[in-house]
C-alpha positions as CSV (number, residue, x, y, z in Angstrom):
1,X,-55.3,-35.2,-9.5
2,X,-54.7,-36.7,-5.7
3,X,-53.0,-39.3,-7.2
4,X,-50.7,-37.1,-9.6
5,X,-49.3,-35.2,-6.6
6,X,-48.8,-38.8,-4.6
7,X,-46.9,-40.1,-7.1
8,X,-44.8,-37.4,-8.0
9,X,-44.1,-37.5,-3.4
10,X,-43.2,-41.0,-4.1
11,X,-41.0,-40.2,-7.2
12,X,-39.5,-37.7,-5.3
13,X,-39.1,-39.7,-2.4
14,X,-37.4,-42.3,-4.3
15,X,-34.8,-40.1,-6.3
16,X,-33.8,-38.9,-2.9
17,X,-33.3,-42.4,-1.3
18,X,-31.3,-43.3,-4.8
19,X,-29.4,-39.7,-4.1
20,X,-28.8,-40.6,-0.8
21,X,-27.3,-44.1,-1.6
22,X,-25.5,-42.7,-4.6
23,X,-23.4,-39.9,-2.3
24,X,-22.4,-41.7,0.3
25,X,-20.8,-44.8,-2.0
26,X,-17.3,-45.7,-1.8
27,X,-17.1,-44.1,-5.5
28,X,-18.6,-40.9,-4.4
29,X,-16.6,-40.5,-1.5
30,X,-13.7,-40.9,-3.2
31,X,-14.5,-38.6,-5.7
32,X,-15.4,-35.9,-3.2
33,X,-11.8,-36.0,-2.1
34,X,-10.4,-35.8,-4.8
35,X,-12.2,-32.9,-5.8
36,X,-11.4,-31.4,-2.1
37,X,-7.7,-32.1,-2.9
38,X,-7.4,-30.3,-6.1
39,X,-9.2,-27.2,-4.2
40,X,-6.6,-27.4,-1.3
41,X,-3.6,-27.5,-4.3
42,X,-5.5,-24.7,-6.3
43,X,-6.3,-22.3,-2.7
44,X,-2.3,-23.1,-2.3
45,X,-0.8,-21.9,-5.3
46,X,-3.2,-18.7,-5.0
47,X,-2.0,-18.2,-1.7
48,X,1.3,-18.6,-2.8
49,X,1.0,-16.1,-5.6
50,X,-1.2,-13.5,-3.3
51,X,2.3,-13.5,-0.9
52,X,4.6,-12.9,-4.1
53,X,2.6,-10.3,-5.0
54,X,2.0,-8.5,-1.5
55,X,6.4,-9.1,-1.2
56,X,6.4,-7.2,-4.5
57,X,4.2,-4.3,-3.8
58,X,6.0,-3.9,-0.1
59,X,9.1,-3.6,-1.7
60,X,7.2,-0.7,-4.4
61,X,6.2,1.0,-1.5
62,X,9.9,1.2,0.5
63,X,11.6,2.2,-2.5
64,X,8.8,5.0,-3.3
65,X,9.6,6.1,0.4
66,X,13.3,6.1,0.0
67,X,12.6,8.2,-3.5
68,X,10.7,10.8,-1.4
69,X,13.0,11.1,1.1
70,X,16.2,11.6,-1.0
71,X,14.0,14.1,-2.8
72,X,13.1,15.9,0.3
73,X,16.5,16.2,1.1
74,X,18.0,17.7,-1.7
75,X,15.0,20.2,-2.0
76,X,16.1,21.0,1.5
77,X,19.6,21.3,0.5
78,X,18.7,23.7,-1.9
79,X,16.2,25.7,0.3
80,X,19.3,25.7,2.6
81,X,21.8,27.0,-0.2
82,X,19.3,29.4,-1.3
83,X,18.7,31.0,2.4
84,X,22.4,31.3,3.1
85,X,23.0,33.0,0.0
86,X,19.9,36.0,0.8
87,X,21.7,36.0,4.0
88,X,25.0,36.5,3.0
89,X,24.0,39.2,0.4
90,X,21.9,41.0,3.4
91,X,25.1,41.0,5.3
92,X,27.0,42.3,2.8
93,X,24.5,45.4,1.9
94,X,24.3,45.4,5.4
95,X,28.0,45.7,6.2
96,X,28.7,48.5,3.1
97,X,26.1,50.8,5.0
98,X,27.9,49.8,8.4
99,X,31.1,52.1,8.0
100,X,28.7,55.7,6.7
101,X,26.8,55.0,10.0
102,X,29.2,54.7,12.2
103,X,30.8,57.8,10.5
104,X,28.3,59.7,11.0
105,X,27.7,58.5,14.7
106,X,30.9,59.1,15.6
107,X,30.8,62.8,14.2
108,X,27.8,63.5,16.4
109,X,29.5,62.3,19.0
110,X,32.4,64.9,18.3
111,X,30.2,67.8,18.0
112,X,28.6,66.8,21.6
């Protein structure tokens, strides 16, 4: 059994010396940047397509704003329209009461 767990040390020992050699070869190394260039291309075009997408979704949002705010206006316009015209309508009752008043406040002033 002692020797079992020796040899599979020395098997172990060996497969990392082989591992060792093998990564750090001319081959290897080479392959390693390629495989490092293809991830800066790939991270590249994602970036790329994150900022079309975020240019997108900022222009979304300023033409949502511009929507609310011509919509705000016109429902102000028409709270405005609507206020003059209960305005105008209490002037007018208003003004038809006006001239019995001041009838009759000038007839109590006669009688004084």
């Amino acid at each position: 059994m002692k020797f079992a767990k020796l040899g599979l040390f020395a098997a172990g020992v060996l497969f990392g010396t082989a591992g060792i050699k093998l990564l750090s070869s001319k081959d290897a190394k080479k392959a390693y940047t390629h495989t490092t260039a293809a991830i800066l291309r790939a991270k590249e075009s994602v970036m790329t397509t994150v900022t079309t997408i975020k240019e997108n979704a900022d222009d979304i949002l300023a033409d949502a704003k511009e929507i609310n705010e011509q919509r705000a206006a016109k429902e102000e316009s028409i709270e405005d329209v609507a206020s003059e015209d209960v305005f105008s309508d209490e002037s007018t009752e208003n003004n038809e009461d006006a001239p019995a008043e001041a009838t009759a406040e000038t007839e109590t002033k006669v009688e004084e």
